[in-house]
PyMOL Python script that loads the backbone (N, CA, C, O; Angstrom):
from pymol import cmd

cmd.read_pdbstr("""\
ATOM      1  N   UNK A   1      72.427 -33.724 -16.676  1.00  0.00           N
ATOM      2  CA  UNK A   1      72.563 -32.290 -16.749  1.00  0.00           C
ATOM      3  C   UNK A   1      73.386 -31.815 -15.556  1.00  0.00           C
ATOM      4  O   UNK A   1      73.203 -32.059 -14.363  1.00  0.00           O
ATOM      5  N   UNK A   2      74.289 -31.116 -16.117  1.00  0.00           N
ATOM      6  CA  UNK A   2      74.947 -29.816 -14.739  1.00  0.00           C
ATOM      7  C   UNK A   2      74.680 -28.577 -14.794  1.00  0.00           C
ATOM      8  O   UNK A   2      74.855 -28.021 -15.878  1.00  0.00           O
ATOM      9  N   UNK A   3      74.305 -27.986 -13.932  1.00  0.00           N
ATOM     10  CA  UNK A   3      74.525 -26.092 -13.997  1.00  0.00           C
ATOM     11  C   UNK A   3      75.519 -25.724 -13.411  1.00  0.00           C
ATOM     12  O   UNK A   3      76.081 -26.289 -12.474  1.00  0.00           O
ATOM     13  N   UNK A   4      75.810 -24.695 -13.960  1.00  0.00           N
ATOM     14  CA  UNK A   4      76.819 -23.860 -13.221  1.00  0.00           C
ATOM     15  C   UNK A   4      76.849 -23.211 -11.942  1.00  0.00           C
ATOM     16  O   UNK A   4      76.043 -22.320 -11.673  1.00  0.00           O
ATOM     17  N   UNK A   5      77.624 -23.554 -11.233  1.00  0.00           N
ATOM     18  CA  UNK A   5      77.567 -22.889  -9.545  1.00  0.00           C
ATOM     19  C   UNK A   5      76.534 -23.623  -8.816  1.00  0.00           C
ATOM     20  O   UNK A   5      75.959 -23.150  -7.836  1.00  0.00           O
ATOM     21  N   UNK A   6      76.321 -24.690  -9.262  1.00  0.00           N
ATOM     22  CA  UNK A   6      75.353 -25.765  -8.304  1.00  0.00           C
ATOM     23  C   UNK A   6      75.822 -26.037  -6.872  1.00  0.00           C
ATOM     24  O   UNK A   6      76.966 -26.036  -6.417  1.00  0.00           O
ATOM     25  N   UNK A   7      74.749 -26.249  -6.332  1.00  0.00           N
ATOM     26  CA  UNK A   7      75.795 -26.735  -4.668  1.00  0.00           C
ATOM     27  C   UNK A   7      76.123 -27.817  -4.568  1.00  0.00           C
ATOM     28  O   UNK A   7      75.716 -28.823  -5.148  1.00  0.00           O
ATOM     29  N   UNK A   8      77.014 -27.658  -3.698  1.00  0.00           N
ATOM     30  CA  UNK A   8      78.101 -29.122  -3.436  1.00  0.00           C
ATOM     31  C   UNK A   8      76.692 -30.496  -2.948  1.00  0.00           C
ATOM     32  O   UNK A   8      75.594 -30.240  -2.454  1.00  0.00           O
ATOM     33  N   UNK A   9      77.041 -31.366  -3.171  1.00  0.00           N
ATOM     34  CA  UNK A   9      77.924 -32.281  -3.578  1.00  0.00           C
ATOM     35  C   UNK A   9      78.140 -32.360  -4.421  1.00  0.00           C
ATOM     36  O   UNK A   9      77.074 -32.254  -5.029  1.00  0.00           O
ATOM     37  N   UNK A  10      79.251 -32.565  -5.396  1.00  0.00           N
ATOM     38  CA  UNK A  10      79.395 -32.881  -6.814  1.00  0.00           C
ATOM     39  C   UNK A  10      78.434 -33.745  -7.335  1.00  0.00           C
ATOM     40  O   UNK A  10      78.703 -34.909  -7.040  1.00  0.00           O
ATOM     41  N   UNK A  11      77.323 -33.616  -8.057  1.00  0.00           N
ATOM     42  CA  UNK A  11      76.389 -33.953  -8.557  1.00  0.00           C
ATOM     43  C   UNK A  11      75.835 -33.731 -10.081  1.00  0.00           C
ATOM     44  O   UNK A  11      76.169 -32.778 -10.785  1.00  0.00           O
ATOM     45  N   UNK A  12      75.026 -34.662 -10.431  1.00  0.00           N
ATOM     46  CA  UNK A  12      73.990 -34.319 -11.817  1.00  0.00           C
ATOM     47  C   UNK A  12      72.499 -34.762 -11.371  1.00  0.00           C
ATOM     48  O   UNK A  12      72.094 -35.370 -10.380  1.00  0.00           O
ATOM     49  N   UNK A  13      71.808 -34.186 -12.558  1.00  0.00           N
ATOM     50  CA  UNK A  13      70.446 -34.324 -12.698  1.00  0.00           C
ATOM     51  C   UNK A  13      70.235 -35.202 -13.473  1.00  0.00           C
ATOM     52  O   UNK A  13      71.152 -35.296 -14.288  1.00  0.00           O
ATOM     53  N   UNK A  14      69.435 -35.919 -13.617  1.00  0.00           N
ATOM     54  CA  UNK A  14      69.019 -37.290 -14.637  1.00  0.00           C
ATOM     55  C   UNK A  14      67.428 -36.980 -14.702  1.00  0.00           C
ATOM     56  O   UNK A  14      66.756 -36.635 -13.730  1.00  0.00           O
ATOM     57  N   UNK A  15      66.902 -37.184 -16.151  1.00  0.00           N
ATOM     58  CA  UNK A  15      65.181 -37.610 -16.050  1.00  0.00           C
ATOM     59  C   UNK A  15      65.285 -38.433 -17.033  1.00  0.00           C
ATOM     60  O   UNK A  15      65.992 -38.696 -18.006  1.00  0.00           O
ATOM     61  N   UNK A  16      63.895 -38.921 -16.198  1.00  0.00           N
ATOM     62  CA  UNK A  16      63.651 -40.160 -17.487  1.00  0.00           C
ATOM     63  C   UNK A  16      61.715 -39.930 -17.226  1.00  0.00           C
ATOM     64  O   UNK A  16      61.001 -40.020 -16.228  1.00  0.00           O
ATOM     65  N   UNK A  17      61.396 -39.555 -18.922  1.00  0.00           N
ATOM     66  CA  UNK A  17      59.999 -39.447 -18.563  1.00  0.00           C
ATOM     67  C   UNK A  17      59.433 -38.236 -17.539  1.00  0.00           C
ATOM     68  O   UNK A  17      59.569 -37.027 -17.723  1.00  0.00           O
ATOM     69  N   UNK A  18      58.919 -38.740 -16.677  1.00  0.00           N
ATOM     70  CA  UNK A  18      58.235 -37.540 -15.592  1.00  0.00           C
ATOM     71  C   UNK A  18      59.016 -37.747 -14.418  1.00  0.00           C
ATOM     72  O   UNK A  18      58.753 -36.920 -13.544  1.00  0.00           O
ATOM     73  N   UNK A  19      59.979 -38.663 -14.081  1.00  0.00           N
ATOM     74  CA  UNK A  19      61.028 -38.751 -12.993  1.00  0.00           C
ATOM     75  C   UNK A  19      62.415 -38.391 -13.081  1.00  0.00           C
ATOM     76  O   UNK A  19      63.250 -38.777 -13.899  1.00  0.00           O
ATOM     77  N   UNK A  20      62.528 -37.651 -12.190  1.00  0.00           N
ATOM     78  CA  UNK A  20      63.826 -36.984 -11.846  1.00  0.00           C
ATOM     79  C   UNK A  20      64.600 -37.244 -10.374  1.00  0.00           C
ATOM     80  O   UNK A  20      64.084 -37.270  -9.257  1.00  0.00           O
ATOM     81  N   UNK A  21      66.051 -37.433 -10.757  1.00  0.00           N
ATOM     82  CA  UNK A  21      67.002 -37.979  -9.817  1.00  0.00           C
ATOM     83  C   UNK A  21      67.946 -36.992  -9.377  1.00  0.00           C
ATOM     84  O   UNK A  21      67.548 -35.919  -9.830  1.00  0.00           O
ATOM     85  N   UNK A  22      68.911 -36.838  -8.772  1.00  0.00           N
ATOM     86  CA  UNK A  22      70.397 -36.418  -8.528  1.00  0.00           C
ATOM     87  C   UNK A  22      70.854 -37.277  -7.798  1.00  0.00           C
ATOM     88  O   UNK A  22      70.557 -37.970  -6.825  1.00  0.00           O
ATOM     89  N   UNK A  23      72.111 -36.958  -8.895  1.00  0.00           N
ATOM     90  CA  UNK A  23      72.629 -38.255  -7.996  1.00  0.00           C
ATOM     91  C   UNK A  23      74.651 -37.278  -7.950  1.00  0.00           C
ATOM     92  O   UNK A  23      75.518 -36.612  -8.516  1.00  0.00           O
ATOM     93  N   UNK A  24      74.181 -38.003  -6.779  1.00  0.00           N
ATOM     94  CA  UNK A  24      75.926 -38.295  -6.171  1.00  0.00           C
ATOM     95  C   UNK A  24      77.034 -38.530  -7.024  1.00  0.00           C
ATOM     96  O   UNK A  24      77.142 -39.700  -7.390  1.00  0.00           O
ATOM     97  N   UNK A  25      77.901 -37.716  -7.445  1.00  0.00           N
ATOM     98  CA  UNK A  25      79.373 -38.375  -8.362  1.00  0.00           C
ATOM     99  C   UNK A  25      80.366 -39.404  -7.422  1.00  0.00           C
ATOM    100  O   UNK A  25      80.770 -40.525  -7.730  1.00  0.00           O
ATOM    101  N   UNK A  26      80.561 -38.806  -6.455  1.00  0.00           N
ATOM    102  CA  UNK A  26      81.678 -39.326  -5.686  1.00  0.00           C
ATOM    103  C   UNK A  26      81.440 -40.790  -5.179  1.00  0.00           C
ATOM    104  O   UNK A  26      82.278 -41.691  -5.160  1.00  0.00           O
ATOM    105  N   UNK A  27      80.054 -40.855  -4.746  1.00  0.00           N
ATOM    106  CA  UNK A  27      79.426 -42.184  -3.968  1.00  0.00           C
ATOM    107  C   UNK A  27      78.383 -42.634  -4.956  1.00  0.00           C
ATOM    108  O   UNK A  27      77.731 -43.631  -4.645  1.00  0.00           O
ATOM    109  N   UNK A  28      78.149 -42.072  -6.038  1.00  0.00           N
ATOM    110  CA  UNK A  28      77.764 -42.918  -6.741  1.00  0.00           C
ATOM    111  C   UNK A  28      76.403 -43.796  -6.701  1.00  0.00           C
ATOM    112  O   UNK A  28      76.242 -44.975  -7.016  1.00  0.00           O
ATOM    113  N   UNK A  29      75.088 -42.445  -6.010  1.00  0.00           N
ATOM    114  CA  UNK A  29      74.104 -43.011  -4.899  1.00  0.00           C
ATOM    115  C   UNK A  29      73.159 -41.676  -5.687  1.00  0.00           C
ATOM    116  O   UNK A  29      73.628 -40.664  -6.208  1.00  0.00           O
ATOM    117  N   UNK A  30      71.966 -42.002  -5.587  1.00  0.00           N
ATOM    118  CA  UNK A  30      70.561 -41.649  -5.690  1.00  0.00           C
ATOM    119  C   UNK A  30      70.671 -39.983  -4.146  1.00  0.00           C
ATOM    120  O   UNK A  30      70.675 -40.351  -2.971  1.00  0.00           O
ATOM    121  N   UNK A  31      70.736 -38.567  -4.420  1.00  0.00           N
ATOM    122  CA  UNK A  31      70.522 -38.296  -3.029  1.00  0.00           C
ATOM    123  C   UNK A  31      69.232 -37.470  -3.095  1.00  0.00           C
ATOM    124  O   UNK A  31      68.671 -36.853  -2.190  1.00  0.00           O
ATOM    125  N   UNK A  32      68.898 -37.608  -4.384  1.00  0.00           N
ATOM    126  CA  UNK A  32      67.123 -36.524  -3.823  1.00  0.00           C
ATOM    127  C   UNK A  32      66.307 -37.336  -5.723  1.00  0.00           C
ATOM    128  O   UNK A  32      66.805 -37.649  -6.804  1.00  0.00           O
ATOM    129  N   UNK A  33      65.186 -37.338  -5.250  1.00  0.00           N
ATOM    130  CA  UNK A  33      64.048 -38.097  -6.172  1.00  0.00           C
ATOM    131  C   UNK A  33      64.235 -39.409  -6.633  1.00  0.00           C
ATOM    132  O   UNK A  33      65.258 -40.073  -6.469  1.00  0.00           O
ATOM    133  N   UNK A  34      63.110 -39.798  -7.276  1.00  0.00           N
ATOM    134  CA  UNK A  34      62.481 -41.058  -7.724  1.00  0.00           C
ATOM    135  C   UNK A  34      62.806 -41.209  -9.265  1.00  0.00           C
ATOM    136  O   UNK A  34      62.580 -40.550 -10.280  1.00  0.00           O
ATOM    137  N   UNK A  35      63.482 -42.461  -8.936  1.00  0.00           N
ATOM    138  CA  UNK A  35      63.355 -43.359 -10.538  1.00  0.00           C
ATOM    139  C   UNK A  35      63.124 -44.503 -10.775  1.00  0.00           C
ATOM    140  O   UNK A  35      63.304 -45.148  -9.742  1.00  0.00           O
ATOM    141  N   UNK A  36      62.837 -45.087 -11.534  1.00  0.00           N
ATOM    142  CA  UNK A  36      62.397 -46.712 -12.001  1.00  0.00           C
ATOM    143  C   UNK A  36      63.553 -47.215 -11.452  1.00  0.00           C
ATOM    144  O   UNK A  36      64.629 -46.628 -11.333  1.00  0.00           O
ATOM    145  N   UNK A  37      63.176 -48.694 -11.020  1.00  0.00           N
ATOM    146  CA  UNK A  37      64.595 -49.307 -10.671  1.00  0.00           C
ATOM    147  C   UNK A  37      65.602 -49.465 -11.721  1.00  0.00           C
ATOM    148  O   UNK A  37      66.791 -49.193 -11.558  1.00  0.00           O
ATOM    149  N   UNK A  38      64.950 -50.035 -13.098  1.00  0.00           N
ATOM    150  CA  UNK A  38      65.848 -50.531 -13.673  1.00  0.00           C
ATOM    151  C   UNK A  38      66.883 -49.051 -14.450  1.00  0.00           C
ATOM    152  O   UNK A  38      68.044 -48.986 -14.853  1.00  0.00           O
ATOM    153  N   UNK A  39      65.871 -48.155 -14.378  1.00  0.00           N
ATOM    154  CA  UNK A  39      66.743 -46.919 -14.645  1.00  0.00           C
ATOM    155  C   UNK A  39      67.606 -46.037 -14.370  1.00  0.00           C
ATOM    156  O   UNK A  39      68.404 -45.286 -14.931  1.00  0.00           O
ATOM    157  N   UNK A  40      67.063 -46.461 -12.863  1.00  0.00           N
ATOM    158  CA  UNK A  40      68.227 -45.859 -11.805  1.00  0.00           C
ATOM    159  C   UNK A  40      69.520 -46.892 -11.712  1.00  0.00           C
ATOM    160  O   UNK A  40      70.587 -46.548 -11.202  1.00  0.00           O
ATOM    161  N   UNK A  41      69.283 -48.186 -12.267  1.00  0.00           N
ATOM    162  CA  UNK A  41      70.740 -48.963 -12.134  1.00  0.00           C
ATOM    163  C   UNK A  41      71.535 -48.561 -13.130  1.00  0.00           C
ATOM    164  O   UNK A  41      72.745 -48.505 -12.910  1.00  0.00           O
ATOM    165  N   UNK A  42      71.079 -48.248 -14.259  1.00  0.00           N
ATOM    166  CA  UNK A  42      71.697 -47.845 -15.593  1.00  0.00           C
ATOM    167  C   UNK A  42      72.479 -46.413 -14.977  1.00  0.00           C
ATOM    168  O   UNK A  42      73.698 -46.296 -15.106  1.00  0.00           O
ATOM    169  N   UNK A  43      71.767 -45.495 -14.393  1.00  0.00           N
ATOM    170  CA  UNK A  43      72.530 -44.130 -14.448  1.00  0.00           C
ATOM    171  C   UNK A  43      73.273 -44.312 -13.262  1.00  0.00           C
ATOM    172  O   UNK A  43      74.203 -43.516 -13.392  1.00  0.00           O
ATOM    173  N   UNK A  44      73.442 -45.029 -11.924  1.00  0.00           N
ATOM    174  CA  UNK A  44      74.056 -45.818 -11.445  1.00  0.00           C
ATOM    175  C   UNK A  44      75.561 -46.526 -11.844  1.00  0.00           C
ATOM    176  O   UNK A  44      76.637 -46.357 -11.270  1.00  0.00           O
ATOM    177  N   UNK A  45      75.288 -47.284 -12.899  1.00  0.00           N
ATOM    178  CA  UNK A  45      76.446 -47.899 -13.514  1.00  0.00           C
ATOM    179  C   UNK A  45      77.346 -46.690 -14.465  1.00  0.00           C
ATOM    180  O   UNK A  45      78.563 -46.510 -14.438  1.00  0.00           O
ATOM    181  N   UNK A  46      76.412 -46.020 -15.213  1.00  0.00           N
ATOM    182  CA  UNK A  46      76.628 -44.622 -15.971  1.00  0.00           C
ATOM    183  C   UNK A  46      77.765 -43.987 -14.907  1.00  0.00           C
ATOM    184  O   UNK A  46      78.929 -43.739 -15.222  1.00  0.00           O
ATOM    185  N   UNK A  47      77.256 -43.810 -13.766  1.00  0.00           N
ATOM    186  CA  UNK A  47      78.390 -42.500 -13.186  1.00  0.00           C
ATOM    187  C   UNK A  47      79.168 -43.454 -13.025  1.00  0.00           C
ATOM    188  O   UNK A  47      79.953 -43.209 -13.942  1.00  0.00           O
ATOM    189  N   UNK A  48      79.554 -44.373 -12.546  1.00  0.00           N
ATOM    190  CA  UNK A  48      80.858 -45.411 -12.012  1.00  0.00           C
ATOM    191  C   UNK A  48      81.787 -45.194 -12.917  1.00  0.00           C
ATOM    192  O   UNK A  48      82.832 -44.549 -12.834  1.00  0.00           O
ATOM    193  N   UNK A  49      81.011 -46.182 -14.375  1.00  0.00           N
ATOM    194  CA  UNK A  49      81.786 -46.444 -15.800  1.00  0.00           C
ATOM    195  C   UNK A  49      82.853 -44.114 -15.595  1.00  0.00           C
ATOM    196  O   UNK A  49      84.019 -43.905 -15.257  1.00  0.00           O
ATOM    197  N   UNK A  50      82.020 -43.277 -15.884  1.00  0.00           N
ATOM    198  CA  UNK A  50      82.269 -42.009 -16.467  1.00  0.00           C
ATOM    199  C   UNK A  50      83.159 -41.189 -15.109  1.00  0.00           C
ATOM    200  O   UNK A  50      84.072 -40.438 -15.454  1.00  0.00           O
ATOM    201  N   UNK A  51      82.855 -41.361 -13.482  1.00  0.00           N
ATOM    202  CA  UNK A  51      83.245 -40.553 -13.013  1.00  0.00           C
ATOM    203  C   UNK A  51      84.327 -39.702 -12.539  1.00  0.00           C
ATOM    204  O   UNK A  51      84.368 -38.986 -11.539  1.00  0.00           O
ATOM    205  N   UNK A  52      85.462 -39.980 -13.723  1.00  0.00           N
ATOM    206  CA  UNK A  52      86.496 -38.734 -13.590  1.00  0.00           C
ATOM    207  C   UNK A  52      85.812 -38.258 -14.671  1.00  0.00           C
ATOM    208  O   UNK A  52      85.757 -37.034 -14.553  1.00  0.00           O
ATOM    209  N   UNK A  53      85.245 -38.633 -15.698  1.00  0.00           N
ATOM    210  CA  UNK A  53      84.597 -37.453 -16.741  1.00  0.00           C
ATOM    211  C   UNK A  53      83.950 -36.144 -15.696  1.00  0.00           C
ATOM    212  O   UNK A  53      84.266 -34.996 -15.382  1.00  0.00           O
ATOM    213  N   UNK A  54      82.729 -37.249 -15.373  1.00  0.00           N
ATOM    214  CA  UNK A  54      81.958 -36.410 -14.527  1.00  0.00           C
ATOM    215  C   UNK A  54      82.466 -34.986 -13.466  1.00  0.00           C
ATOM    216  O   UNK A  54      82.100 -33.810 -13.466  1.00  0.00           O
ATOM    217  N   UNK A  55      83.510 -35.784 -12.579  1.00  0.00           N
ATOM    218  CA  UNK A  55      84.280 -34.686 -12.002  1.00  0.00           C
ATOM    219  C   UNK A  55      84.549 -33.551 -12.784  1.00  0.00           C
ATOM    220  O   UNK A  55      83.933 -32.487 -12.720  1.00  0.00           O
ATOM    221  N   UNK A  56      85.771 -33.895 -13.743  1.00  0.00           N
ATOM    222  CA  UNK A  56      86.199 -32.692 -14.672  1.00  0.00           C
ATOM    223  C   UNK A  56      85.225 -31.857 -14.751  1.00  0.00           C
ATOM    224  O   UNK A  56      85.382 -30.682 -14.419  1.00  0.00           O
ATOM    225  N   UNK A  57      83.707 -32.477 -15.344  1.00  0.00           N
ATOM    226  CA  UNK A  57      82.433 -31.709 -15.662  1.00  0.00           C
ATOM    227  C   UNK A  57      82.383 -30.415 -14.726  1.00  0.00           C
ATOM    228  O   UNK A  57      82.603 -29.229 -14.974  1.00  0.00           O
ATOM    229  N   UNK A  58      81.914 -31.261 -13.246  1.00  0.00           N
ATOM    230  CA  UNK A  58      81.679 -30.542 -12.134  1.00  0.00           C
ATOM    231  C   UNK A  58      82.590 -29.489 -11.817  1.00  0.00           C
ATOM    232  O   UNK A  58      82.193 -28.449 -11.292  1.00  0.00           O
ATOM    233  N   UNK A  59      83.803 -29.697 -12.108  1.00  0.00           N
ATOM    234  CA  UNK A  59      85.030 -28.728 -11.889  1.00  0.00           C
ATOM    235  C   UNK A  59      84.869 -27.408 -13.242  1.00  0.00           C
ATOM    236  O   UNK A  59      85.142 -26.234 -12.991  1.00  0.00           O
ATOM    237  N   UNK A  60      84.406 -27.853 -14.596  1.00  0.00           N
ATOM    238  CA  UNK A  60      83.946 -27.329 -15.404  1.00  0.00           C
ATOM    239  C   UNK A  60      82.991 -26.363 -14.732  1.00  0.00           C
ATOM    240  O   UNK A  60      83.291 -25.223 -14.375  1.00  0.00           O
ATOM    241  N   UNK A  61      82.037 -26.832 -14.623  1.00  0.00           N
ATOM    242  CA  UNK A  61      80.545 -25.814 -14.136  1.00  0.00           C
ATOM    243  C   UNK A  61      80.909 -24.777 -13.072  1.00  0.00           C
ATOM    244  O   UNK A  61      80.681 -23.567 -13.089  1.00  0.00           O
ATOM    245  N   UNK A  62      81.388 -25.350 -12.352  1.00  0.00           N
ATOM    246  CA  UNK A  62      81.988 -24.399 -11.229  1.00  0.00           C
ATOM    247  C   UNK A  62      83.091 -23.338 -11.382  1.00  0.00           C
ATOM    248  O   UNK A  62      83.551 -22.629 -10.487  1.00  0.00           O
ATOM    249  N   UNK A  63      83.557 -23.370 -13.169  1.00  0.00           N
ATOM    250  CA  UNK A  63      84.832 -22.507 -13.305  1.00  0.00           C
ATOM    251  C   UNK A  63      83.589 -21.580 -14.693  1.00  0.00           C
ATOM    252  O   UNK A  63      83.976 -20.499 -15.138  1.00  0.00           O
ATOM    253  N   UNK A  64      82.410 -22.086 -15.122  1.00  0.00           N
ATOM    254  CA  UNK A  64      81.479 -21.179 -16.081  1.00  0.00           C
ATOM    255  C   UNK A  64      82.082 -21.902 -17.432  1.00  0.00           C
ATOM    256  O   UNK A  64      81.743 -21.272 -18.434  1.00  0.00           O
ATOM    257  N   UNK A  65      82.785 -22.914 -17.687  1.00  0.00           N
ATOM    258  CA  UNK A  65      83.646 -23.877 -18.616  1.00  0.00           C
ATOM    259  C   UNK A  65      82.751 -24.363 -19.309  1.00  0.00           C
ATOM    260  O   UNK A  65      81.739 -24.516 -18.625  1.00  0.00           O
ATOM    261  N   UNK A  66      82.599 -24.750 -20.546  1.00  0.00           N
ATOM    262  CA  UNK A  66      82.249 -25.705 -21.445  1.00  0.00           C
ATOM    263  C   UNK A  66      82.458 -26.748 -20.688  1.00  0.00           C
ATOM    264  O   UNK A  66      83.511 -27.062 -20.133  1.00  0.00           O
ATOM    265  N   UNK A  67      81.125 -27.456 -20.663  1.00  0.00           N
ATOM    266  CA  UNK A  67      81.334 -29.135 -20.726  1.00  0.00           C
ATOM    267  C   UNK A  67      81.490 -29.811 -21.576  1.00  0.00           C
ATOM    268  O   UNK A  67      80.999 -29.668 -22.695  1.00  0.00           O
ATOM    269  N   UNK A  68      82.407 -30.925 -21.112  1.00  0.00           N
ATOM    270  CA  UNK A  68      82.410 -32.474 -22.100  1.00  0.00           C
ATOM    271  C   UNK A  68      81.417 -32.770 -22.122  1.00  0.00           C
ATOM    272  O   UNK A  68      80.620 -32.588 -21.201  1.00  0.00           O
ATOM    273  N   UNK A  69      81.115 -33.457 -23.461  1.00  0.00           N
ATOM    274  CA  UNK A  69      80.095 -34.585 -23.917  1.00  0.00           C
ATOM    275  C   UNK A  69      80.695 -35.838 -23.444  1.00  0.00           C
ATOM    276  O   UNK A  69      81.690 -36.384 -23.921  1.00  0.00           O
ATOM    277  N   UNK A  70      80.122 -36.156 -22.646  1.00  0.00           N
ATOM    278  CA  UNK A  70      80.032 -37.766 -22.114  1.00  0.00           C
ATOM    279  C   UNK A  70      79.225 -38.968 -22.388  1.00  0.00           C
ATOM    280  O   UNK A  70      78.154 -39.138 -21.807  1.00  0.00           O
ATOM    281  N   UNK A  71      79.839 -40.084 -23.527  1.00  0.00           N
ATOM    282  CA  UNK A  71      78.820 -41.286 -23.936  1.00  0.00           C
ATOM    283  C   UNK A  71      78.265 -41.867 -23.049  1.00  0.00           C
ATOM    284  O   UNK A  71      78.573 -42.323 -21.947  1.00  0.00           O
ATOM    285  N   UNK A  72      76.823 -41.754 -24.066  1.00  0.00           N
ATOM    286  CA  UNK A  72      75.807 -42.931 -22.819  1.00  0.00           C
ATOM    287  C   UNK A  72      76.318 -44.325 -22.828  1.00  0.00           C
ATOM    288  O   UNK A  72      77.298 -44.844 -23.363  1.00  0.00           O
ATOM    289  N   UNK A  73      75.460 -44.728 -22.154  1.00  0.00           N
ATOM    290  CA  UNK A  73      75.603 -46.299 -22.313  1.00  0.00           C
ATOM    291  C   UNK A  73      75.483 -46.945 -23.471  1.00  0.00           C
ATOM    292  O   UNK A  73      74.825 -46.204 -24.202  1.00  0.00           O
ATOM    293  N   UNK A  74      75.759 -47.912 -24.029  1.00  0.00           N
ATOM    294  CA  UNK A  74      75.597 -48.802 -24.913  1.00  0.00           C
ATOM    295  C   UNK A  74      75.171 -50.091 -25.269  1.00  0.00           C
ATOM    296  O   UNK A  74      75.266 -50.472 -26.436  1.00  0.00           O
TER     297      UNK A  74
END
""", "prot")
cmd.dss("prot")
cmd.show_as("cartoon", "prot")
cmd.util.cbc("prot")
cmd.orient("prot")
């Protein structure tokens, strides 16, 4: 998930279950909450594989833009 006019760092929200993450676009790093390991490697690998999507996104939210749909993993 992104919102609009979020604060910097270029970031998303991830949950899985009752745990929630943000994570880092640029570095590509965990910077506030708890997730399973093996879940956090997946959304981990997720931003790497996606992050000029992601950017655009972030540049999106910050202009009030429609976001892209970005594929999960497979």
């Amino acid at each position: 998930m992104m919102f609009w006019e979020d604060h910097v760092p270029p970031h998303f929200h991830a949950e899985y279950g009752e745990h929630k993450v943000i994570v880092d676009i640029v570095n590509g790093t965990a910077i506030k909450g708890v997730f399973p390991f093996k879940q956090l490697k997946l959304i981990l690998a997720w931003c790497e594989i996606h992050r000029d999507e992601l950017m655009k996104n972030w540049e999106y939210s910050q202009q009030y833009k429609e976001l892209m749909k970005i594929n999960p993993l497979r």
